[in-house]
MOPAC internal coordinates of N, CA, C and O (Angstrom, degrees):
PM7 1SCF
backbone

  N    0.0000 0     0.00 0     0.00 0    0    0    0
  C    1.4504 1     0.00 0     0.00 0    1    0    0
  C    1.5336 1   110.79 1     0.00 0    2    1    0
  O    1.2310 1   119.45 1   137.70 1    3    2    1
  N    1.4598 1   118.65 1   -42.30 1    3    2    1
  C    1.0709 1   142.83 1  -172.93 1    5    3    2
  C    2.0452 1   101.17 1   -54.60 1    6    5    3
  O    1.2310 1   127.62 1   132.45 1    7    6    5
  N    1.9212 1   102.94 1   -47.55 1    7    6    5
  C    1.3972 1    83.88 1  -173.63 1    9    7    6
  C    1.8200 1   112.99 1   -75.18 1   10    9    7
  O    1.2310 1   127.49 1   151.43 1   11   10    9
  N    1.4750 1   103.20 1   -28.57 1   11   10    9
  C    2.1114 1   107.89 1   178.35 1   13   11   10
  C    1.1470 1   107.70 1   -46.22 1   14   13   11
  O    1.2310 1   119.59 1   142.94 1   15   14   13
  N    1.4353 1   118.40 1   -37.06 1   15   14   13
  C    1.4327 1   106.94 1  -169.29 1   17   15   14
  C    1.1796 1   120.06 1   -96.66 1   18   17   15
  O    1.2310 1   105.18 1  -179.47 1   19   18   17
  N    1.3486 1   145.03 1     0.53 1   19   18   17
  C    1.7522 1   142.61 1    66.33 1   21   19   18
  C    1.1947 1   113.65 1    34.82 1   22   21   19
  O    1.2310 1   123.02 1    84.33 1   23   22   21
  N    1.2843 1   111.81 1   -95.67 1   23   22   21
  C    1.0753 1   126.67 1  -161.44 1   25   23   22
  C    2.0032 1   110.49 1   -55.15 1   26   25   23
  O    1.2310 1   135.86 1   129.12 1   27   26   25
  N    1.3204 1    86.91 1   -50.88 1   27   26   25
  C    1.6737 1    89.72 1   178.49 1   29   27   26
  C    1.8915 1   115.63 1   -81.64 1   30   29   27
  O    1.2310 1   130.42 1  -169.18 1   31   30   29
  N    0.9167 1    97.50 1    10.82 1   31   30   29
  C    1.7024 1   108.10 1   164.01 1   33   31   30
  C    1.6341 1    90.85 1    65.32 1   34   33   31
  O    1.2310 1   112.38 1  -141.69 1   35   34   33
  N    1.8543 1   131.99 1    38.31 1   35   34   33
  C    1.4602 1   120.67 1   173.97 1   37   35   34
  C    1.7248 1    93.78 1  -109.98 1   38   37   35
  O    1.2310 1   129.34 1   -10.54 1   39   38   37
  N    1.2719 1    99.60 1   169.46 1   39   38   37
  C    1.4062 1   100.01 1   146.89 1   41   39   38
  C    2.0110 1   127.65 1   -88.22 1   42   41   39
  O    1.2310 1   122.61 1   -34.71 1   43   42   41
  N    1.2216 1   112.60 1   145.29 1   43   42   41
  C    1.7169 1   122.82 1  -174.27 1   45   43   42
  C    1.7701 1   100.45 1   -36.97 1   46   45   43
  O    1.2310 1   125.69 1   141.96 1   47   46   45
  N    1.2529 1   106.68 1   -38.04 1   47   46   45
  C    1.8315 1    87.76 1  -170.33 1   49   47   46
  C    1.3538 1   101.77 1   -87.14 1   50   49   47
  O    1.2310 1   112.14 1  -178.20 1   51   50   49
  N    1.4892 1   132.42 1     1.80 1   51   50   49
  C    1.2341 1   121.55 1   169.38 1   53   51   50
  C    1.5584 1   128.83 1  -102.09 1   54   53   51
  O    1.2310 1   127.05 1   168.20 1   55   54   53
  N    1.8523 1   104.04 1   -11.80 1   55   54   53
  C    1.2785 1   107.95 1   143.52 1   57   55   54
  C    1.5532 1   124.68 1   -68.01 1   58   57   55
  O    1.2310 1   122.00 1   129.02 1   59   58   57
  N    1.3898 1   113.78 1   -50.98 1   59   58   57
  C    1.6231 1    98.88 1   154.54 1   61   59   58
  C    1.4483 1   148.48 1   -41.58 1   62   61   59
  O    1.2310 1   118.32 1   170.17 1   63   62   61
  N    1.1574 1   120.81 1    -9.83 1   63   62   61
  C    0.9233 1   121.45 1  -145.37 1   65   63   62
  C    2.1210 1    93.00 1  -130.50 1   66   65   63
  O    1.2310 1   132.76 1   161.32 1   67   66   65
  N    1.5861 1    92.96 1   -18.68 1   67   66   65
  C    1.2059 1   106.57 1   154.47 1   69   67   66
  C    1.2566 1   130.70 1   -82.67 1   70   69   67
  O    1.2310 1   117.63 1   116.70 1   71   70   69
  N    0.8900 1   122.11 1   -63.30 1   71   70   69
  C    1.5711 1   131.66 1   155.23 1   73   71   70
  C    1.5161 1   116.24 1   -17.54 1   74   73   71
  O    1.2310 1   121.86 1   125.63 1   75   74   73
  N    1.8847 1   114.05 1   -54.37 1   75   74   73
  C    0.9842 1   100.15 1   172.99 1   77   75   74
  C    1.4521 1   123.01 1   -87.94 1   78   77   75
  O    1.2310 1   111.12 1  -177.01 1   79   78   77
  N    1.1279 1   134.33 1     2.99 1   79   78   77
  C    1.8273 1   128.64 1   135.36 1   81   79   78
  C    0.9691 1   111.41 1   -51.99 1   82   81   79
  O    1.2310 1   110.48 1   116.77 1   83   82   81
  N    1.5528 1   135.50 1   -63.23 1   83   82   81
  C    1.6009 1   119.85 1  -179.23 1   85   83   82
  C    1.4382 1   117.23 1   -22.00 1   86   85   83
  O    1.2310 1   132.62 1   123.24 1   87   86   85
  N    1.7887 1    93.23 1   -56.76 1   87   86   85
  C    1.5147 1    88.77 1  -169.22 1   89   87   86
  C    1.3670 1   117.05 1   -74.64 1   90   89   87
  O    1.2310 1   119.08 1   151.90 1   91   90   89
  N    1.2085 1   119.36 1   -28.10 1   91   90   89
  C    1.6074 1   116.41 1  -169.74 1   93   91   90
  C    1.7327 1   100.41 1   -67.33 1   94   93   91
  O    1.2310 1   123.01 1   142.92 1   95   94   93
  N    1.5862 1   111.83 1   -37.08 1   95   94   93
  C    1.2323 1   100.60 1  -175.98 1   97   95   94
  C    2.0251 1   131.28 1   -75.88 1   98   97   95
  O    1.2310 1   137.01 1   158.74 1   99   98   97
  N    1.4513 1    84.66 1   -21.26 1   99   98   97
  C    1.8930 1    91.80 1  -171.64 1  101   99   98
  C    1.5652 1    84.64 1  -113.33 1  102  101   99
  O    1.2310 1   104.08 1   167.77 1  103  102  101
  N    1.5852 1   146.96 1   -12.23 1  103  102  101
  C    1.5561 1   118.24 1   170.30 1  105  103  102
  C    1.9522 1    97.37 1    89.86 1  106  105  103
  O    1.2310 1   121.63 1   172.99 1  107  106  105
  N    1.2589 1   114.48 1    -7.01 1  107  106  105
  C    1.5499 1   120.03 1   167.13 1  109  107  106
  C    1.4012 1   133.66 1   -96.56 1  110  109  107
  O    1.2310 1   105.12 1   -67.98 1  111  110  109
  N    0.7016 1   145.15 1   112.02 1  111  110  109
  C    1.5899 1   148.98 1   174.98 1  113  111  110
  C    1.5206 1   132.87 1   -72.91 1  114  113  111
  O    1.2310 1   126.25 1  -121.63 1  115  114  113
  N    1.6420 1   105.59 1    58.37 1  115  114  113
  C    1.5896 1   122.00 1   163.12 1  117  115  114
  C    0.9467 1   109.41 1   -33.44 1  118  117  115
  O    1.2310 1   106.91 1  -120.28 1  119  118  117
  N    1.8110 1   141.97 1    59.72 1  119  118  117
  C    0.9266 1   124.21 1   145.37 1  121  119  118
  C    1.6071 1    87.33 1  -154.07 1  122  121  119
  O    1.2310 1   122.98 1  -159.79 1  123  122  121
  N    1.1946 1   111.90 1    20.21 1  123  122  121
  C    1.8334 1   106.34 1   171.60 1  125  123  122
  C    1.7517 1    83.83 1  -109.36 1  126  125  123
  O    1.2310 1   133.55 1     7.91 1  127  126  125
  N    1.6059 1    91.40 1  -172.09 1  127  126  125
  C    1.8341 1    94.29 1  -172.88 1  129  127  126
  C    1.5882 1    93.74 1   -94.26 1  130  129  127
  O    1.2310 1   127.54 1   142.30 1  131  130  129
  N    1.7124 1   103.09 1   -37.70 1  131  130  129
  C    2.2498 1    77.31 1  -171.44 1  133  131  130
  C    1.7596 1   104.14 1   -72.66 1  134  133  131
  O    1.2310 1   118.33 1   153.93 1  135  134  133
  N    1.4844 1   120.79 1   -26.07 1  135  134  133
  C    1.6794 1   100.80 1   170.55 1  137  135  134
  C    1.2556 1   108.14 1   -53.56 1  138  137  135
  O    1.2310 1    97.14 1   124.66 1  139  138  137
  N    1.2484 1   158.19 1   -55.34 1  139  138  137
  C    1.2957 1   164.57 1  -148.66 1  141  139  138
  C    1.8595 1   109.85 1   -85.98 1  142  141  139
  O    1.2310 1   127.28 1   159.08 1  143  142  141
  N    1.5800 1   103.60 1   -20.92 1  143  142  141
  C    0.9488 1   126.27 1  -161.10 1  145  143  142
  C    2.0252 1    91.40 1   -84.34 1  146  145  143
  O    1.2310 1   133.81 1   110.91 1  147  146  145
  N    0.9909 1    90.91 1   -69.09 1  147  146  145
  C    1.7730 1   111.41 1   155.09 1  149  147  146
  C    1.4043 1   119.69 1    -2.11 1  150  149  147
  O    1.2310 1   136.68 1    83.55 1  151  150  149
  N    1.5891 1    85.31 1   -96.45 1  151  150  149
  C    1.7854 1   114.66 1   171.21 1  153  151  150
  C    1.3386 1    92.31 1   -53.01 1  154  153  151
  O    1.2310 1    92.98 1   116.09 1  155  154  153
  N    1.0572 1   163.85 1   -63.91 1  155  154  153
  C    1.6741 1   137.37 1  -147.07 1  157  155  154
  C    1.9352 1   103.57 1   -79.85 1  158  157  155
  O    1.2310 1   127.11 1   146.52 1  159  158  157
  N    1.0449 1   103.93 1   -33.48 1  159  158  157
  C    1.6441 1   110.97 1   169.71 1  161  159  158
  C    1.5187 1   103.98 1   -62.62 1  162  161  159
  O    1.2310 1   117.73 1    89.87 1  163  162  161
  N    0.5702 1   121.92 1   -90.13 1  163  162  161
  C    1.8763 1   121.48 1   164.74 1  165  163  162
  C    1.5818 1   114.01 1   -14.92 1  166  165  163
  O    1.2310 1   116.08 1   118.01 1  167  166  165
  N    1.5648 1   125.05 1   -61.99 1  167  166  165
  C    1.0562 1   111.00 1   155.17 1  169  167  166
  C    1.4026 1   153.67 1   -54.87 1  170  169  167
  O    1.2310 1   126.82 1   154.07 1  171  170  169
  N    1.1478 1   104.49 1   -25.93 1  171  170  169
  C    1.8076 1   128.58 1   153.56 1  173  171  170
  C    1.5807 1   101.78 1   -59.11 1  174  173  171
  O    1.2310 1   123.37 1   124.52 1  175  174  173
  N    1.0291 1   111.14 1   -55.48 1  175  174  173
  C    1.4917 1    98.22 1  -163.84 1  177  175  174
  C    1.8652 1   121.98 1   -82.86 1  178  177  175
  O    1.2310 1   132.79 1   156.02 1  179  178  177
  N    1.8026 1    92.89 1   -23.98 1  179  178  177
  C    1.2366 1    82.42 1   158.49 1  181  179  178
  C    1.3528 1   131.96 1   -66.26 1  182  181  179
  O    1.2310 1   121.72 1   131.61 1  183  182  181
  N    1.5325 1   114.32 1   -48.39 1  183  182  181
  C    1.5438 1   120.73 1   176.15 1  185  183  182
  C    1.4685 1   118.81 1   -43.36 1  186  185  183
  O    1.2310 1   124.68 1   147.78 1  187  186  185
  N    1.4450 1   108.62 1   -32.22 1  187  186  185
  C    1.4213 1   121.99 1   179.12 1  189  187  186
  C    1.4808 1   112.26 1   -71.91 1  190  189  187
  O    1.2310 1   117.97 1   138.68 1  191  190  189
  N    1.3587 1   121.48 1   -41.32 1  191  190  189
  C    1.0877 1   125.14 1   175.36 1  193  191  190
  C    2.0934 1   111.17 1   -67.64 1  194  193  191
  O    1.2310 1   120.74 1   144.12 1  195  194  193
  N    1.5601 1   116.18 1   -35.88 1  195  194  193
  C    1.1106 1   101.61 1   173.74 1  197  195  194
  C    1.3133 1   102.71 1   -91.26 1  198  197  195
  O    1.2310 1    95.12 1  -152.73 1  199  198  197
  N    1.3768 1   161.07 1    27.27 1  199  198  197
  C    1.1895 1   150.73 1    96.50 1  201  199  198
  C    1.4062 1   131.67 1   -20.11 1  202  201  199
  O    1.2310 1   126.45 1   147.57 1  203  202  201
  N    1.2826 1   105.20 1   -32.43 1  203  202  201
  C    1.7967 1   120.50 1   179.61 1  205  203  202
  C    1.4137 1   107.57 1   -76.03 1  206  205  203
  O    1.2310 1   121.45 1   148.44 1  207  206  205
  N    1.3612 1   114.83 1   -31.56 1  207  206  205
  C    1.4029 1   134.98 1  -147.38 1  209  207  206
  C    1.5706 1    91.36 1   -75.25 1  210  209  207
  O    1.2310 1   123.56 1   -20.29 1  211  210  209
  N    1.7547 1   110.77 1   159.71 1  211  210  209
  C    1.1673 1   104.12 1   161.60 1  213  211  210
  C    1.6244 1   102.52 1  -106.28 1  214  213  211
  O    1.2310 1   122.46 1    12.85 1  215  214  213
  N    1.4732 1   112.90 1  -167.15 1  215  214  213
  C    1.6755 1   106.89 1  -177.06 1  217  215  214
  C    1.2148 1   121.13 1   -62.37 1  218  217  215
  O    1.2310 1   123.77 1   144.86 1  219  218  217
  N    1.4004 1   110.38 1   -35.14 1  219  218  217
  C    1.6187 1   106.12 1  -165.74 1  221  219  218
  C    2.0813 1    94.24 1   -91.11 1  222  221  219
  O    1.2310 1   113.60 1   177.00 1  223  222  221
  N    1.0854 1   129.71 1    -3.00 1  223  222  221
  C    1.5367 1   123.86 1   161.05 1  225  223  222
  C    1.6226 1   119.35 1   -82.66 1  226  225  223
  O    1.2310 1   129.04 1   160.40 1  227  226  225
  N    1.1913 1   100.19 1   -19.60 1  227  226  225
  C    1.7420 1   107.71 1  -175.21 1  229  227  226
  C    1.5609 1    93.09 1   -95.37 1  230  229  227
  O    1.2310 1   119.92 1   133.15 1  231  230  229
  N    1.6406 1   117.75 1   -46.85 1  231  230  229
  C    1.4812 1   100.94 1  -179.03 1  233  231  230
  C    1.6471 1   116.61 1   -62.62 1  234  233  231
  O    1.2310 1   119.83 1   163.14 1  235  234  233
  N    1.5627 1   117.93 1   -16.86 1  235  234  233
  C    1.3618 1   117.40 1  -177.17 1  237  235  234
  C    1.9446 1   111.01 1   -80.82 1  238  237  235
  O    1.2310 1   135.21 1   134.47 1  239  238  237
  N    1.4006 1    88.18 1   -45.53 1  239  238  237
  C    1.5282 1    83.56 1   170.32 1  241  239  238
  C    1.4684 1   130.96 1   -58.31 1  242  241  239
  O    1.2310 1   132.00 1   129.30 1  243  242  241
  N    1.4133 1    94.44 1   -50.70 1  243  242  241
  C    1.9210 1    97.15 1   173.64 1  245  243  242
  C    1.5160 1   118.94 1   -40.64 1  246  245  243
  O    1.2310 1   120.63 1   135.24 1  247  246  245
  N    1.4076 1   116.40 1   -44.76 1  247  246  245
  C    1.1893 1   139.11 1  -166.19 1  249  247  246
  C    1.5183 1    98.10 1   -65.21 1  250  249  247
  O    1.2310 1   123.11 1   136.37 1  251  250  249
  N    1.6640 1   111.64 1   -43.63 1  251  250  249
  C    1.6930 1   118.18 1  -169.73 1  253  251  250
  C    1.1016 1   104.82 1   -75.70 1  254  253  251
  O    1.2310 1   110.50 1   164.00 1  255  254  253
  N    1.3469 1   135.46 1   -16.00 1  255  254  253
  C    1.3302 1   154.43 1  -179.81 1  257  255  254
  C    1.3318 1   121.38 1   -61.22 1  258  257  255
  O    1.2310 1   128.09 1   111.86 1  259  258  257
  N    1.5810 1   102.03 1   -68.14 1  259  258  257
  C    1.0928 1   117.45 1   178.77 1  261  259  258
  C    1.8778 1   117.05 1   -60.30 1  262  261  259
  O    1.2310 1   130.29 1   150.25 1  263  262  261
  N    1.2019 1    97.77 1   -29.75 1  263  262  261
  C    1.2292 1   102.15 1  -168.24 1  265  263  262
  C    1.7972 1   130.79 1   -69.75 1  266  265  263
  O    1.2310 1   140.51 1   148.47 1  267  266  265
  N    1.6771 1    77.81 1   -31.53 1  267  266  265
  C    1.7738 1   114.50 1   178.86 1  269  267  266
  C    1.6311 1   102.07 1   -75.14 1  270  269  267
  O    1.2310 1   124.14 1   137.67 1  271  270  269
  N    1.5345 1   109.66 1   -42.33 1  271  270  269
  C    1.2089 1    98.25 1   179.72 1  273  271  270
  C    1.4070 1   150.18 1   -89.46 1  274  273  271
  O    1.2310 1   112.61 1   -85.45 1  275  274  273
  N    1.4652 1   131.56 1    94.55 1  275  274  273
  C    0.8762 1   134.83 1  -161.66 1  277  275  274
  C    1.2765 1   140.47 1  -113.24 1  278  277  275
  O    1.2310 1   137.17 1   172.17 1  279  278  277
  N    1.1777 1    84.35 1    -7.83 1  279  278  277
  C    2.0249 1   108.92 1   165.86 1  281  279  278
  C    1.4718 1   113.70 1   -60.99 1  282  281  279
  O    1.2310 1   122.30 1   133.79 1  283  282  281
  N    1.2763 1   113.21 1   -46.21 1  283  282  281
  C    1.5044 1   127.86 1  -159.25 1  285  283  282
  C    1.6733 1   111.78 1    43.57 1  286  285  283
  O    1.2310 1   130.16 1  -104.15 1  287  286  285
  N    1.4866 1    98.01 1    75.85 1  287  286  285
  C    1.4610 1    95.92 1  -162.95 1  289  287  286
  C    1.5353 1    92.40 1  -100.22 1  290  289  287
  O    1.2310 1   105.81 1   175.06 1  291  290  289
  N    1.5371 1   143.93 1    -4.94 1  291  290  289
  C    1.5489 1   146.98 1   112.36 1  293  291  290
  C    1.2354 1   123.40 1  -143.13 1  294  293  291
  O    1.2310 1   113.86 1   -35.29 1  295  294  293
  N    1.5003 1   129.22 1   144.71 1  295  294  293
  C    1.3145 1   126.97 1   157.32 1  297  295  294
  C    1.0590 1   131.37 1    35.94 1  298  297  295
  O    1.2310 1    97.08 1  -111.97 1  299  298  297
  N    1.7850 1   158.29 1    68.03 1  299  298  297
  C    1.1564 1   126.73 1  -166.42 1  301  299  298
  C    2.2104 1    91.82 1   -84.25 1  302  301  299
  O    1.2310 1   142.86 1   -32.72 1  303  302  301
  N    1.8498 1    73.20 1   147.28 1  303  302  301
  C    1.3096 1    89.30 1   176.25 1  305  303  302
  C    1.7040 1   113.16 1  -104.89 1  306  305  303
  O    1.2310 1   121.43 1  -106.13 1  307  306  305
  N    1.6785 1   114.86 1    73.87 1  307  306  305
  C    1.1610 1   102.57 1   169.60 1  309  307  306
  C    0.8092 1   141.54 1  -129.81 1  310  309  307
  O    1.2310 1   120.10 1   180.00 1  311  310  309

C-alpha cells in the first residue's frame, strides 16, 4: 500500500480512506483480488470502449466524465 501511495503522489491514510469509498460506493472490496479483479475488467473494457469511439464521442464522454465525477475517489485515467 505503502508503495501506491508513492506512486500516486497521496499520503497512505488518503489511499485508505479512498479505498474505503470505493467500497462503500460500488459494494466491492479493492483490496481483495476478485474486487481488484473487477476494476481491471471494467478498465479494459472501458478503454476498449473509448477505442471504438470516434473523436468527437470520446471528446463528449471525457467531458461527461469529468463532470459526474466528484468524489475523486482516484485518478481518472483518460
Amino acid at each position: 500500500m505503502k508503495y501506491t501511495a508513492n506512486v500516486m503522489h497521496i499520503h497512505i491514510n488518503t489511499l485508505y480512506y479512498r479505498l474505503k469509498q470505493i467500497k462503500e460506493m460500488t459494494g466491492i472490496n479493492p483490496k481483495e483480488a476478485e474486487g481488484t479483479t473487477l476494476f481491471y475488467i471494467g478498465l479494459c473494457l472501458k478503454n476498449r470502449m473509448l477505442s471504438d469511439m470516434d473523436y468527437l464521442e470520446v471528446k463528449n464522454f471525457k467531458k461527461m466524465a469529468y463532470r459526474c465525477y466528484k468524489v475523486h475517489i482516484f485518478p481518472l485515467a483518460l
